[in-house]
C-alpha positions in Angstrom: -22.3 26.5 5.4 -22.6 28.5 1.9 -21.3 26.3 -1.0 -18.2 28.3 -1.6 -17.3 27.8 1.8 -17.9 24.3 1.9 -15.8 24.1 -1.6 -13.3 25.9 0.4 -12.9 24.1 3.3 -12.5 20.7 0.9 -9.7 22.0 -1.5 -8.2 23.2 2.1 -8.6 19.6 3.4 -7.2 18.2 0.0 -4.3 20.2 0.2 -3.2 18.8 4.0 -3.5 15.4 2.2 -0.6 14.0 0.4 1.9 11.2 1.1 -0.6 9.2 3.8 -3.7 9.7 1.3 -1.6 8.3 -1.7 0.2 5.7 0.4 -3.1 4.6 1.9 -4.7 4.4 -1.6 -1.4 2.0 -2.6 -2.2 -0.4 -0.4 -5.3 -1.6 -2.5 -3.3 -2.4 -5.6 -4.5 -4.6 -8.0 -2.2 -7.3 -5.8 -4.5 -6.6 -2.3 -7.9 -6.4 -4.4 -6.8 -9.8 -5.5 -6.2 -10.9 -1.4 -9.8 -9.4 -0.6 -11.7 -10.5 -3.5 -10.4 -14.1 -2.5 -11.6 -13.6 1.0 -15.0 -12.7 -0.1 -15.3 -15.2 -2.2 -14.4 -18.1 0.2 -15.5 -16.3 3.4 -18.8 -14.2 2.6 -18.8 -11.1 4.9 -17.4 -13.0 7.9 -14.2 -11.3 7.9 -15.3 -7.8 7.3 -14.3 -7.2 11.3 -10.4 -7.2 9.8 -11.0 -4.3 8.2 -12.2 -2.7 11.6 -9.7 -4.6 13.6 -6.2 -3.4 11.4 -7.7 0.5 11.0 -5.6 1.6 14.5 -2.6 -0.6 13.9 -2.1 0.8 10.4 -2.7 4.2 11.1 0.0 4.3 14.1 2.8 2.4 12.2 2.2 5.1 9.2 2.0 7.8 11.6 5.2 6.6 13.3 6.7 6.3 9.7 5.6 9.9 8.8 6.9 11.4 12.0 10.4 10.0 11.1 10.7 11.3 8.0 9.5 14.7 9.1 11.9 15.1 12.1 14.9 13.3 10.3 14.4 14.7 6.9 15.9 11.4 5.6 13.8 8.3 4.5 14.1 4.9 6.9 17.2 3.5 5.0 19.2 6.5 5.4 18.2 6.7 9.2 19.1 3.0 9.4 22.5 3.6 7.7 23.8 6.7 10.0 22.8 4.3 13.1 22.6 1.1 12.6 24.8 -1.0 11.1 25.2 -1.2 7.6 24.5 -5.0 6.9 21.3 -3.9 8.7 20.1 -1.6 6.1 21.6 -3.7 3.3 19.5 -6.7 4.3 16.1 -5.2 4.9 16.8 -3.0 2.0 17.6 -5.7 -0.1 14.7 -7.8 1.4 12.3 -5.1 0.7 13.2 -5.1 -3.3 12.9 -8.4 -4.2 9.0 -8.3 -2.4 8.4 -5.2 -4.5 9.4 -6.7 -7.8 7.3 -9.8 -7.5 4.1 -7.5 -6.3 5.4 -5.8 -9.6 4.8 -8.3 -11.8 1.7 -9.2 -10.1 0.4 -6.0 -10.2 0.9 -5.4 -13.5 -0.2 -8.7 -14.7 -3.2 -8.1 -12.9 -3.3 -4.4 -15.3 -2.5 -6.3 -18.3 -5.2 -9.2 -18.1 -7.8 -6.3 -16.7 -7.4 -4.1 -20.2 -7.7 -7.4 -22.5 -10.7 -8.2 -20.7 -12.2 -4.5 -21.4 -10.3 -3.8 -24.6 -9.6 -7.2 -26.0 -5.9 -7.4 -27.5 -2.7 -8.4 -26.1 -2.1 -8.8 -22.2 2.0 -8.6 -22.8 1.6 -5.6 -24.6 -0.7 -3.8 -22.0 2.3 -5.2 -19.6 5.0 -3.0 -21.5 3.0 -0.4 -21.7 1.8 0.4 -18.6 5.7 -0.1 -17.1 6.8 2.5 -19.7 3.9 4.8 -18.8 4.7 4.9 -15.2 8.6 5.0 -15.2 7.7 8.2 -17.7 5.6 10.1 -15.6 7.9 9.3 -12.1 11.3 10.4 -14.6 9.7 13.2 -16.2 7.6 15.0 -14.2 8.5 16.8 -11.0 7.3 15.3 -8.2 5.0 18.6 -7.0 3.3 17.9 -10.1 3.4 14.2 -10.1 2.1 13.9 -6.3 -0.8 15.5 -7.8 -1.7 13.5 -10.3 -1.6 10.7 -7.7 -4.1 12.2 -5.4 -6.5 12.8 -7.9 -5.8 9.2 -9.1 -6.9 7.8 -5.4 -10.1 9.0 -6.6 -10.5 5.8 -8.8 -11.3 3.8 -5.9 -14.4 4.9 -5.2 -15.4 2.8 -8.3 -15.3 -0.4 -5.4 -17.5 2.2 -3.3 -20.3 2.4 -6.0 -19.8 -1.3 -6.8 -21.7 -2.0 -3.4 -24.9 0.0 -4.8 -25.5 -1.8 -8.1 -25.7 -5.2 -6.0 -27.9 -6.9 -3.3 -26.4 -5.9 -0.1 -27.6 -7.3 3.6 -26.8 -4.0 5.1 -27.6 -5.5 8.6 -25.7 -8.4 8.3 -23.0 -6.6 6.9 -22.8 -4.5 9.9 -23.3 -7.7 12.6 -19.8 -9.3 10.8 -18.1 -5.9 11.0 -18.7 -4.8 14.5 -18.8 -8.8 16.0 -15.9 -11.0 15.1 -16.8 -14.2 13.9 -13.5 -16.9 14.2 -12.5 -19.9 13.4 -10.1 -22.4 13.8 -10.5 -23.7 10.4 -6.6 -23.4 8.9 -7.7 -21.9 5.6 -9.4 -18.9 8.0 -6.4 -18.5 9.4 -4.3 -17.8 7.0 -6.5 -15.7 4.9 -6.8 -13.7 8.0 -3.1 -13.9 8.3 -2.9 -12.4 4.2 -5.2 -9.6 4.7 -3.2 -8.2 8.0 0.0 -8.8 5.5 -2.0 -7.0 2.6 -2.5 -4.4 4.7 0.3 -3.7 6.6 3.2 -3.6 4.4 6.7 -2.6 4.4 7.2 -0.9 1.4 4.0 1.5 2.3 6.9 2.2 5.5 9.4 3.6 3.2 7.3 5.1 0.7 5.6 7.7 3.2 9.1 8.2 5.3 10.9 9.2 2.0 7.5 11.3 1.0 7.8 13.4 4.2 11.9 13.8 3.3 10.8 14.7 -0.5 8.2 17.7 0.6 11.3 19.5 2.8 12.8 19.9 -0.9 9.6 21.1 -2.3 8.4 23.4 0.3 11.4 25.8 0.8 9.5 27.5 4.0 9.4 24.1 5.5 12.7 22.0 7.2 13.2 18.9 9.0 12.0 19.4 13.1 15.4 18.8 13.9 15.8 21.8 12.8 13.0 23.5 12.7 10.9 22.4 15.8 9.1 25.7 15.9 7.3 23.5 12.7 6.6 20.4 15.0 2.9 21.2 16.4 1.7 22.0 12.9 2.9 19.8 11.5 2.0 16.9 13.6 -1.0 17.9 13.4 -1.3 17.4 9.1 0.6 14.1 9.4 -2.4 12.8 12.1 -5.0 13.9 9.5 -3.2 13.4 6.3 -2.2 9.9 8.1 -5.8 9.3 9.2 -7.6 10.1 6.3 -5.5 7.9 3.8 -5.6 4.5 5.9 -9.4 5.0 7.0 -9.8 5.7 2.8 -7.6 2.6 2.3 -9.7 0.1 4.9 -13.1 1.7 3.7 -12.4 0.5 0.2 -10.9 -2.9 1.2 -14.5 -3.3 3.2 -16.2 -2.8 0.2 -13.6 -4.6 -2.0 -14.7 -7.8 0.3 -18.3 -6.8 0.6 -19.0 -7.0 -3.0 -17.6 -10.3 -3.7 -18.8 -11.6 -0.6 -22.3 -11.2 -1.4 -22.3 -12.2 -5.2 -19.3 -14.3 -5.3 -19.4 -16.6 -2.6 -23.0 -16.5 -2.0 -23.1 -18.2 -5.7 -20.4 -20.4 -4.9 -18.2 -18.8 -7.3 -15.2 -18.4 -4.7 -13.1 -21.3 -7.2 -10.6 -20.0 -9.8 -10.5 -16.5 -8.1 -7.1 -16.1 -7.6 -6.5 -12.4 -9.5 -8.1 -9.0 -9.4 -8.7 -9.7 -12.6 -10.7 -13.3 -12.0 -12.7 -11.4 -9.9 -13.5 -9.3 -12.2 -14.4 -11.6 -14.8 -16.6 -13.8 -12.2 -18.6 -10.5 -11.2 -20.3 -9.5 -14.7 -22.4 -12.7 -14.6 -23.7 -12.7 -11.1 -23.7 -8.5 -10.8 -24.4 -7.6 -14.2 -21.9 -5.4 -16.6 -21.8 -2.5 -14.5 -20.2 -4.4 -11.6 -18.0 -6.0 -13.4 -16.7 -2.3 -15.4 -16.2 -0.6 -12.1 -14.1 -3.6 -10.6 -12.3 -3.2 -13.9 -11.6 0.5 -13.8 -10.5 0.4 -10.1 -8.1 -2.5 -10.9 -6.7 -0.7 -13.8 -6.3 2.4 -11.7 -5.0 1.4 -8.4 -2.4 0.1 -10.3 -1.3 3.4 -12.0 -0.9 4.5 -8.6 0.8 1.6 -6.8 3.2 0.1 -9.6 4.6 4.3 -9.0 4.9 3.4 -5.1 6.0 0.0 -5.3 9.3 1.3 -7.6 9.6 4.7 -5.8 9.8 2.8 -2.2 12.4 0.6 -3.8 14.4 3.5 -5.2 14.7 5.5 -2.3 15.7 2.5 -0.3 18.4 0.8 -1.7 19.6 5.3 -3.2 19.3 6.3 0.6 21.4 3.2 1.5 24.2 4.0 -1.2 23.7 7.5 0.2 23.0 8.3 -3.8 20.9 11.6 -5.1 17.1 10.7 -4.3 14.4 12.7 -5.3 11.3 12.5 -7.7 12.0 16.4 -7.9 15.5 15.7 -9.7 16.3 15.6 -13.5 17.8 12.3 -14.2 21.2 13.6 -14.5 21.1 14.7 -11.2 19.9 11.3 -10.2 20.6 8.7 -12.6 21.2 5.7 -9.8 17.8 6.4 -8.0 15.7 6.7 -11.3 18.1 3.4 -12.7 16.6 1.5 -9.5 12.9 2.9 -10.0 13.0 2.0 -14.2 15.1 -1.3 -13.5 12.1 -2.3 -10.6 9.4 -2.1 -12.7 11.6 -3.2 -16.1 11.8 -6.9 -14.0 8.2 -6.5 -12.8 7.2 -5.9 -16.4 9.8 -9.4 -17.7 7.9 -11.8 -14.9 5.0 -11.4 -17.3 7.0 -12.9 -20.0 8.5 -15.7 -18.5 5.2 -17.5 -17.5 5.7 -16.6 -13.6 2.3 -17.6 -12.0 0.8 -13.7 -10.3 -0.4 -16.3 -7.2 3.2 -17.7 -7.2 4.5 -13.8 -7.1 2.2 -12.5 -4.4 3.3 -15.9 -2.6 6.9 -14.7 -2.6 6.1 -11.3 -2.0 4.2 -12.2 1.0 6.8 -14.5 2.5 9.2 -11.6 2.0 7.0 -8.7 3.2 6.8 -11.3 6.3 10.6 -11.8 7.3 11.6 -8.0 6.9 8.2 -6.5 8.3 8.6 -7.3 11.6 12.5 -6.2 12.2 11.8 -3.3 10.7 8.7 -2.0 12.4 10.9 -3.0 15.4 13.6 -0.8 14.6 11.1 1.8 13.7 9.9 1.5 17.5 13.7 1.9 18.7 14.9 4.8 16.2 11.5 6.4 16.9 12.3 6.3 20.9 15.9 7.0 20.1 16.5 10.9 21.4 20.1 10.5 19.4 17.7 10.6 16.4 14.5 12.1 16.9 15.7 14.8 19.6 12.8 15.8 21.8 10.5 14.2 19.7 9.7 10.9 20.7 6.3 9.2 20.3 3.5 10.2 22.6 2.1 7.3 24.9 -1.0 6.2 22.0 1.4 5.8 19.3 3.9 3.6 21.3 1.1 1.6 22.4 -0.2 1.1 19.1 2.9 0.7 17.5 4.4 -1.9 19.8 0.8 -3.6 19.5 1.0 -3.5 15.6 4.8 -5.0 15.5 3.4 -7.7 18.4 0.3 -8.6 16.6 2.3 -8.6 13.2 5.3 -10.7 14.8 2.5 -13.6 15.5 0.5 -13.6 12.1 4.3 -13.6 10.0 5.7 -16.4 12.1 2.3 -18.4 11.7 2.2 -17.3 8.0 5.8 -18.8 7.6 5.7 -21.9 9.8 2.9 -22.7 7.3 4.1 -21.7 3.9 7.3 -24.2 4.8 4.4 -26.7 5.9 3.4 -26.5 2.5 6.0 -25.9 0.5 7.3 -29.5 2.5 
């Protein structure tokens, strides 16, 4: 193939690619590279096989998700408000925000100590200004523009990628812990195995790519919901499988490498104590990997959490606007939607306030994890029902992979957030 063509055939590629590439890319925020980095650390490269093992499960719940927003042409909480009732959606909504604002401040905590440790200066003022940044961009730039700039900003992950080649790596062994599972009955195992399945399986990664789906119909006047269109459906089935595909394989593939590293510098020097941030990690790598290690960590922690502090507020917004039945839509002026962006800029304004009332990040992702637990499973059930629900989807139901999946994803995740919950009340007692 000539070079033009091959230059072609990417920007064509690139251009199928949009909310499953950028929610995919969320899911390592600087809140998840903390959850991997600590499993490296205190596990080496024995639980690289998660990575492996989630792949199918995440890809069929996001596909599931996508498909819903593409034949409704409404995100989840609007679906769940027209047929289900209302204290349904108002819990799970409500459930879903106060996880998202404590992965908020984590995340941008996690920002804010990053910069100081590259910059020097002030961590609470990196805080403020990377919440006013973001609301900014997602207020006052149309969202065909925006979704842009967040594709191009996935790119930053690649810096966890190149991380890998500027350090010893047992590429055998590496392989042996991906493809073989090795378990363990020891509790702390367990429930790192149970965080990184609740890392990467997340609900608000469910609402953000529904309401994506809903948010191109308005951009892409050609294009309609399959309800309605369902001359549309093959094609675009087809884009939501890749686009779906490509963004959680891109999201695993960096989490791999996220636990790689700091399993082969980190815990092979006994460092795994006192990481409990991105930003530990960070700090722990430059003397065991050497500077340029330790910059890359850096600069992917600083950019993953441009683009998921945008997600984590944006899947808020639409939720609890959809529920409402407000204006939503990243393509609006703020007069046309003031509630929706007055949700988005009051998210991240509380995410941004954690940092200043000396909330502990581990204590935040704690919360947020018991949170993400009690509403993930309900809803990934209801997204099974509505998505089998003819009333709503018309002829489109699932096809027999993606019900199998899905039903194994909401199983397997029913197990690891009941075990994750019987044991944080162990704890907390």
């Amino acid at each position: 193939m000539m070079p033009s063509a091959r230059a072609g055939a990417g920007r064509e590629l690139l251009a199928r690619l949009g909310p499953g590439l950028v929610t995919g890319a969320s899911d390592d925020d600087p809140s998840g590279i903390a959850t991997y980095s600590q499993v490296g650390a205190q596990f080496g490269l024995s639980m690289l096989w998660t990575m492996f093992f989630s792949l199918p499960l995440m890809i069929a719940i996001q596909e599931i998700c996508a498909r819903l927003g593409r034949i409704t042409g409404v995100g989840i909480a609007e679906s769940l408000t027209r047929h289900y009732p209302r204290p349904l959606a108002l819990a799970l909504t409500s459930l879903l925000c106060l996880a998202n604002v404590f992965n908020l401040g984590a995340d941008i905590c996690a920002m804010a100590a990053t910069t100081r440790l590259v910059a020097g200066g002030f961590a609470s003022v990196y805080a403020v200004l990377f919440g006013v940044l973001s609301v900014a961009l997602q207020v006052y730039v149309p969202y065909r523009i925006y979704v842009r700039y967040l594709k191009w900003l996935t790119l930053v992950l690649f810096a966890y990628v190149a991380a890998a080649f500027v350090v010893h790596v047992p590429w055998k062994e590496a392989l042996r812990a991906t493809l073989m599972p090795r378990l363990s009955l020891n509790p702390d195992y367990f429930m790192a195995l149970v965080a990184v399945l609740g890392t990467t399986i997340s609900p608000y990664l469910f609402f953000w790519q529904t309401s994506q789906e809903a948010e191109d119909l308005k951009v892409h006047e050609t294009e309609s919901s399959l309800r309605r269109r369902p001359s549309q459906a093959l094609a675009q089935f087809r884009r939501i499988s890749v686009d779906t595909r490509v963004g959680m394989a891109f999201s695993n593939v960096v989490a791999f490498f996220i636990i790689l590293v700091t399993g082969v510098t980190l815990h092979t020097a006994g460092g795994n104590a006192g990481i409990h941030t991105a930003a530990d990690a960070a700090r722990a790598l430059q003397p065991l990997a050497g500077p340029l290690a330790f910059f890359l960590f850096a600069i992917g922690i600083i950019g993953t959490g441009m683009l998921a502090v945008p997600v984590l507020a944006g899947a808020a917004a639409y939720a609890i606007a959809e529920t409402f039945r407000w204006p939503a839509s990243l393509e609006s002026k703020p007069q046309q939607a003031p509630q929706f962006y007055g949700v988005l800029a009051l998210s991240v304004g509380i995410g941004v306030s954690l940092n200043f009332v000396g909330l502990d990040p581990i204590r935040a992702l704690f919360w947020s994890a018991v949170l993400n637990g009690i509403v993930a499973v309900p809803l990934m059930y209801v997204l099974m029902r509505m998505s089998a629900n003819r009333v709503i989807v018309g002829q489109f139901t699932l096809p027999l992979y993606l019900r199998l999946f899905g039903w194994a994803a909401t199983a397997i995740m029913f197990v690891v957030s009941l075990v994750f919950l019987l044991s944080a009340l162990h704890l907390r007692n």
